[in-house]
C-alpha positions, -999 to 999 in steps of 0.1 A, spaced: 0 0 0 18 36 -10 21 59 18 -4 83 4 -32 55 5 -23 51 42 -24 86 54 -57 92 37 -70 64 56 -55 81 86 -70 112 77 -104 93 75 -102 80 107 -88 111 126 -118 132 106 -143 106 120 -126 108 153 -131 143 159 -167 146 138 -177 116 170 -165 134 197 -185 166 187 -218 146 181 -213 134 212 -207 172 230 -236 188 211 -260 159 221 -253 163 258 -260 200 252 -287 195 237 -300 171 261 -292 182 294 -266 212 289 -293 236 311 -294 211 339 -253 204 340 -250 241 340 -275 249 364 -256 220 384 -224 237 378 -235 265 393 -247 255 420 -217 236 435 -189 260 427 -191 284 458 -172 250 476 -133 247 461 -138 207 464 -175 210 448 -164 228 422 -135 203 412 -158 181 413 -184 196 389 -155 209 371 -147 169 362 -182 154 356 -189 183 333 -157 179 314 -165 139 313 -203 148 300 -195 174 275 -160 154 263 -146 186 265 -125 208 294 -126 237 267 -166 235 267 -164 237 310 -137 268 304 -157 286 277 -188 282 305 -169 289 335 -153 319 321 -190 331 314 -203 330 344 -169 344 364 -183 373 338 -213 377 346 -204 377 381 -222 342 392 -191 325 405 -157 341 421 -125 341 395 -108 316 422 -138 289 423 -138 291 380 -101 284 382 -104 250 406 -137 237 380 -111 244 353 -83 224 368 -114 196 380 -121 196 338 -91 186 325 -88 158 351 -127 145 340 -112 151 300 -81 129 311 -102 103 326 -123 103 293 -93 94 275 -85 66 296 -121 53 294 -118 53 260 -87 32 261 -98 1 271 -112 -25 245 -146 -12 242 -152 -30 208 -185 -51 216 -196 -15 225 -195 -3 190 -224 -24 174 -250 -19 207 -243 20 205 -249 19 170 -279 1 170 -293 14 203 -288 51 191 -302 49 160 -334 28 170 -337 60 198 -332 84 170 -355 75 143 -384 55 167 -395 86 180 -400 124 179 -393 130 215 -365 157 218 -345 138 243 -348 107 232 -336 118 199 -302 130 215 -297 105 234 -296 83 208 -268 111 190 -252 101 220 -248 66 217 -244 70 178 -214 93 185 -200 69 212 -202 39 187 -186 57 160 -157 75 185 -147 39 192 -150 28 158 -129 54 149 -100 44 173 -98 7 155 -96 25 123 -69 48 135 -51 14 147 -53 -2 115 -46 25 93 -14 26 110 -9 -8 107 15 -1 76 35 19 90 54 -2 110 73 -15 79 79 22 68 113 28 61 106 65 69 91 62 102 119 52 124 136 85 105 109 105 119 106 89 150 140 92 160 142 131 150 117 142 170 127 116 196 163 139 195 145 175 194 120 174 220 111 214 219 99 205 182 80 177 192 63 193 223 56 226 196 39 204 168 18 182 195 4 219 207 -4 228 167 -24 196 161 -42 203 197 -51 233 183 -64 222 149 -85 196 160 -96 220 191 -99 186 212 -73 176 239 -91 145 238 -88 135 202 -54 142 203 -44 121 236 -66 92 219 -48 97 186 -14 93 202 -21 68 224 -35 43 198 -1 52 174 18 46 206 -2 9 211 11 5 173 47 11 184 51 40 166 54 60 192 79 56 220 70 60 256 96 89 265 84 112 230 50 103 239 50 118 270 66 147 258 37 151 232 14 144 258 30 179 275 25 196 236 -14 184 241 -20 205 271 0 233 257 -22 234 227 -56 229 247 -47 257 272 -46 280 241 -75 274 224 -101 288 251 -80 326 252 -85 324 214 -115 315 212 -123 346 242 -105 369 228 -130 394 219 -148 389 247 -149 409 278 -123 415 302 -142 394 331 -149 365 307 -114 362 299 -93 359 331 -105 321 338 -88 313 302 -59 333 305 -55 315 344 -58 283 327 -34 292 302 -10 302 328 -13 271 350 -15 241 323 6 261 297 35 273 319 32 239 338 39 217 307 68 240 297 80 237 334 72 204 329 91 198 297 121 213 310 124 188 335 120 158 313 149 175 289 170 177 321 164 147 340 153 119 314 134 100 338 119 63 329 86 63 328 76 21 332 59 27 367 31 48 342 19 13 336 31 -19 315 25 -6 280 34 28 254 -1 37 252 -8 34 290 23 51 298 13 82 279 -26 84 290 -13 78 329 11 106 324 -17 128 306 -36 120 342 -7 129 362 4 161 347 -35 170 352 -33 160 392 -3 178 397 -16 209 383 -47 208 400 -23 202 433 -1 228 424 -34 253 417 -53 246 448 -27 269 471 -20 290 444 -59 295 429 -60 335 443 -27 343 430 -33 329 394 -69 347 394 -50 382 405 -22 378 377 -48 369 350 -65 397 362 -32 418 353 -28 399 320 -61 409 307 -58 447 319 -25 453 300 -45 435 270 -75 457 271 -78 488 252 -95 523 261 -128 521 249 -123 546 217 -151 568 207 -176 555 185 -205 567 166 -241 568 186 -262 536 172 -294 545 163 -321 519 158 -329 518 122 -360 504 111 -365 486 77 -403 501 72 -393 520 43 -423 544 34 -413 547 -4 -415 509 -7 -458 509 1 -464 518 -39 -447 484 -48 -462 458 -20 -437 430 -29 -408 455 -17 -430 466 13 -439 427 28 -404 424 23 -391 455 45 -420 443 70 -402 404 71 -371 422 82 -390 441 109 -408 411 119 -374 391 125 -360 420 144 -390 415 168 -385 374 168 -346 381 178 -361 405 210 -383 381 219 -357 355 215 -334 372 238 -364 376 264 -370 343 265 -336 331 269 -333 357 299 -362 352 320 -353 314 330 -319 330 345 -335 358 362 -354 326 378 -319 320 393 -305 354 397 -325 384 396 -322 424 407 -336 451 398 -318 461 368 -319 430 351 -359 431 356 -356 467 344 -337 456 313 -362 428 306 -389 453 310 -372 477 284 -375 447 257 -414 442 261 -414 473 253 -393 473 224 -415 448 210 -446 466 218 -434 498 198 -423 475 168 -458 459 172 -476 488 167 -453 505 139 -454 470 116 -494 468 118 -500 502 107 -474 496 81 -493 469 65 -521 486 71 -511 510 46 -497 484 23 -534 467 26 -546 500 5 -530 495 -25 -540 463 -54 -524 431 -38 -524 396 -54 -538 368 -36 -505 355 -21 -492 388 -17 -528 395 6 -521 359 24 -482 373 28 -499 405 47 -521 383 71 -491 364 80 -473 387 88 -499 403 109 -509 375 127 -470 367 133 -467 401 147 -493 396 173 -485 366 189 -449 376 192 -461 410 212 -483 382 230 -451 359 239 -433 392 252 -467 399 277 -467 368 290 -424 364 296 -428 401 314 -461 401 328 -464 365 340 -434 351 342 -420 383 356 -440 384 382 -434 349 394 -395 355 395 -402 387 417 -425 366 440 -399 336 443 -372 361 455 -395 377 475 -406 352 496 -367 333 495 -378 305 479 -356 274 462 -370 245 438 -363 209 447 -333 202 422 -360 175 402 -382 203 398 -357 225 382 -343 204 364 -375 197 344 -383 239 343 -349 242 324 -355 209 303 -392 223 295 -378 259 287 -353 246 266 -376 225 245 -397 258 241 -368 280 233 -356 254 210 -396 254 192 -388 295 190 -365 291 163 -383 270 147 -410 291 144 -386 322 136 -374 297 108 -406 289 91 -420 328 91 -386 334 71 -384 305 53 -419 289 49 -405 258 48 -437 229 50 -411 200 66 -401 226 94 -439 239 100 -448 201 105 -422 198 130 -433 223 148 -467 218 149 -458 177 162 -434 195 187 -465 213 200 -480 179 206 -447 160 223 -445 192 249 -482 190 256 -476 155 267 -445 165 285 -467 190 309 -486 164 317 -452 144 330 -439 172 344 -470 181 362 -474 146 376 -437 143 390 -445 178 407 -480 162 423 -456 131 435 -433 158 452 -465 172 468 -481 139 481 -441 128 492 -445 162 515 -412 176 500 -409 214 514 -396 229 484 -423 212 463 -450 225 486 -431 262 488 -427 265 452 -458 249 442 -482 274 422 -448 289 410 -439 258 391 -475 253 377 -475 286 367 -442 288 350 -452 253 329 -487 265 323 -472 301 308 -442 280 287 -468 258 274 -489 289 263 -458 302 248 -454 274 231 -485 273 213 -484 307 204 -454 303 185 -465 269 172 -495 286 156 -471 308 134 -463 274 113 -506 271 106 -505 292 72 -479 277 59 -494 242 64 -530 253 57 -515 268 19 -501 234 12 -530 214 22 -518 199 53 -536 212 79 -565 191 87 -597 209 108 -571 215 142 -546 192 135 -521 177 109 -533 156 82 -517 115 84 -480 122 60 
């Protein structure tokens, strides 16, 4: 076999590699990523709870960026202390390290039940979280399949005549080594896929125990950068948990690296073979960071703090924005031009509401006055754009219109109201429940929130479906929708029954929170069927709307 033929069937397998491990992150997002973070968030005011979330987070997501990207976020918006983000940071690339050794063992009767399972879940059923679950699974199946494909495409190289060549260069010029392992961190933006990638070489023995570990060193250099990078035009708060990773892992694998060059240890008493030599060293350097950052958490946090401030500019002057609005009054004589400027206005009010929506399940966490002010302020953004839109097409309505363009106008209208609905409901319902919660000091049971942010979620996700069909009018996504509508009416009635259960069980927080809960579910699921409705002309034009419910596909 030619040596191009067997690096594009490494290529193949490192590209399926990494496309696995992604599935597998987005589906636990998608699943449960408002429940982990909620979880997160919860446990990081203790420096051992928050190592500890720090790791299961990192082992859910199958990613220590993700949990630094997240932590950073919150240290920004002032939810958690700089020093408790630092010790979940250091607790994530332990939980990433211990993915990689998971993934180690010989998982290989795993492959065809994840496979199967996952794709059974996926395509049996329309349920949300069913559906990524079984991403899950499908992602594990392939991740593993992808690490027997990375084993035999390497197979070949054994004989190469130019490997030992290679090998024994870099084995020679370990700076080199430790610089390219950080490049190809960095490209595949996974300290996981690239551990996994040079452990399974290593099991080849292509890869020596001693320049393996001095990769492994090149891995966390490369993975401590990609979170600054990816920050970098962020906010000076969001930044300092990065930049405090980067100084701890980053400076400690060139720290590290020094002492290797100097010293040369043996590393056998890693474990019995190349591959378990260089995961168990991936898991040590981890520990003794995490030991070296526990004493010295407040004194990273300060100097990051300093790092950022030299990086951050003086706010130069800028222009004033004003608010532009795309109802164009010389556009009403020609009413294609003027539904079109009116579409635009109409997705300016879908992003508001959006961002509504998105804000008032955190203000059900952490609320004050001017965050309730500012979510006030939106309603009434929406409210003015309400008003300006409708008298808009009121004057389009006076001009000759063809039948679709007339159909187009109703749409629109109708669109318009129930988003101005949506945005009475988040601000005077749901607002009013957050107000009374922190009133009265009250705390759901963690089974109760959990299925408020897993409920809210499946409504925010329904949103932007709706958003999606009034742009795009798309009959496949209106359908979804609309069976959406029906799967979340079910999933009140779960959710309502598991709260009952609390009740009758006599749980306090259950009995405290009680009407808060209903209310909360009862005003989602109104929500929900507001924006649901959006998708009903575009069904009813296409002939697949049946009386008050879809026609049998």
């Amino acid at each position: 076999m030619s040596g191009s033929v067997v690096l594009l069937h490494l290529a193949g397998a490192v590209a399926l590699m990494l496309f696995a491990t992604r599935m597998v992150k987005t589906g636990v997002e998608r699943a449960y990523g408002d429940v982990l973070r909620h979880k997160l968030r919860a446990t990081m005011r203790n420096p051992v709870m928050a190592v500890l979330a720090g790791t299961g987070l990192a082992i859910a997501l199958q990613s220590s960026t993700a949990v630094t990207l997240l932590v950073g976020s919150f240290a920004g918006s002032g939810i958690v202390s700089g020093a408790a983000g630092q010790l979940a940071v250091r607790g994530a690339e332990i939980g990433s390290a211990l993915v990689v050794k998971l993934l180690t063992f010989d998982l290989t009767l795993l492959v065809p039940l994840c496979l199967i399972t996952g794709t059974v879940m996926f395509m049996a059923t329309e349920r949300r979280d069913w559906r990524q679950t079984g991403r899950i699974l499908v992602g594990i199946g392939l991740l593993i399949l992808s690490l027997e494909m990375i084993g035999q495409a390497s197979e070949p190289l054994r004989n190469s005549q130019l490997m030992p060549v290679i090998i024994n260069y870099f084995s020679g010029d370990s700076i080199t080594a430790y610089l390219l392992a950080a490049l190809i961190t960095w490209l595949f933006q996974s300290s996981i896929a690239a551990v996994l990638l040079m452990a399974t070489l290593a099991g080849r023995g292509l890869i020596t125990p001693e320049l393996g570990v001095v990769l492994i060193l090149g891995v966390n250099l490369g993975s401590s950068i990609i979170a600054p990078m990816l920050t970098r035009s962020s906010g000076p708060e969001v930044r300092v948990v990065p930049i405090g990773n980067l100084l701890m892992r980053g400076l400690g694998s060139l720290v590290m690296l020094i002492l290797v060059m100097i010293f040369r240890p043996h590393f056998a008493f890693l474990g019995a073979t190349a591959a378990d030599q260089i995961v168990n060293a991936h898991i040590l350097f981890n520990v003794l960071i995490l030991l070296a950052g526990l004493p010295l958490a407040g004194l990273v946090y300060r100097a990051s703090e300093k790092i950022v401030a030299l990086g951050t500019k003086a706010p130069a002057a800028t222009l004033d924005v004003v608010e532009l609005s795309a109802l164009n009054e010389s556009a009403l004589d020609v009413p294609s031009q003027a539904l079109a400027n009116a579409t635009r206005e109409v997705v300016r009010v879908c992003e508001t509401v959006e961002i509504m929506l998105k804000r008032i399940i955190e203000l059900y966490e952490s609320a004050d006055a001017d965050k309730i002010k500012a979510l006030a302020a939106l309603d009434d953004r929406v409210d003015r754009k309400h008003a300006a839109i409708k008298l808009y097409l009121a004057k389009v309505t006076k001009n000759p219109l063809t039948e679709d363009e007339a159909l187009r106008c109703q749409e629109l209208i109708g669109a318009c109201v129930k988003l101005e609905q949506v945005g009475d409901i988040i601000v005077r319902n749901m607002l009013v429940h957050v107000k009374k919660k922190f009133d009265r000091g009250l705390e759901f049971t963690d089974e109760g929130w959990s299925e408020l942010c897993a409920f809210h979620a499946s409504v925010l996700a329904n949103a932007r479906l709706a958003f999606n069909v009034l742009v795009s009018r798309d009959a496949e996504t209106a359908r979804q929708l609309v069976l959406e509508k029906e799967r979340l009416r079910e999933a009140e009635k779960e959710t309502s029954a598991s709260h009952f259960l609390r009740l009758r069980e006599g749980t306090a927080k259950s009995v405290e929170t009680s009407s808060i809960h209903l209310d909360t579910i009862r005003d989602l699921k109104q929500i929900n069927s507001l924006l649901a409705s959006m998708a009903y002309p575009v069904l009813e034009e296409r002939g697949l709307l049946g009386g008050s419910r879809l026609k049998a596909s």
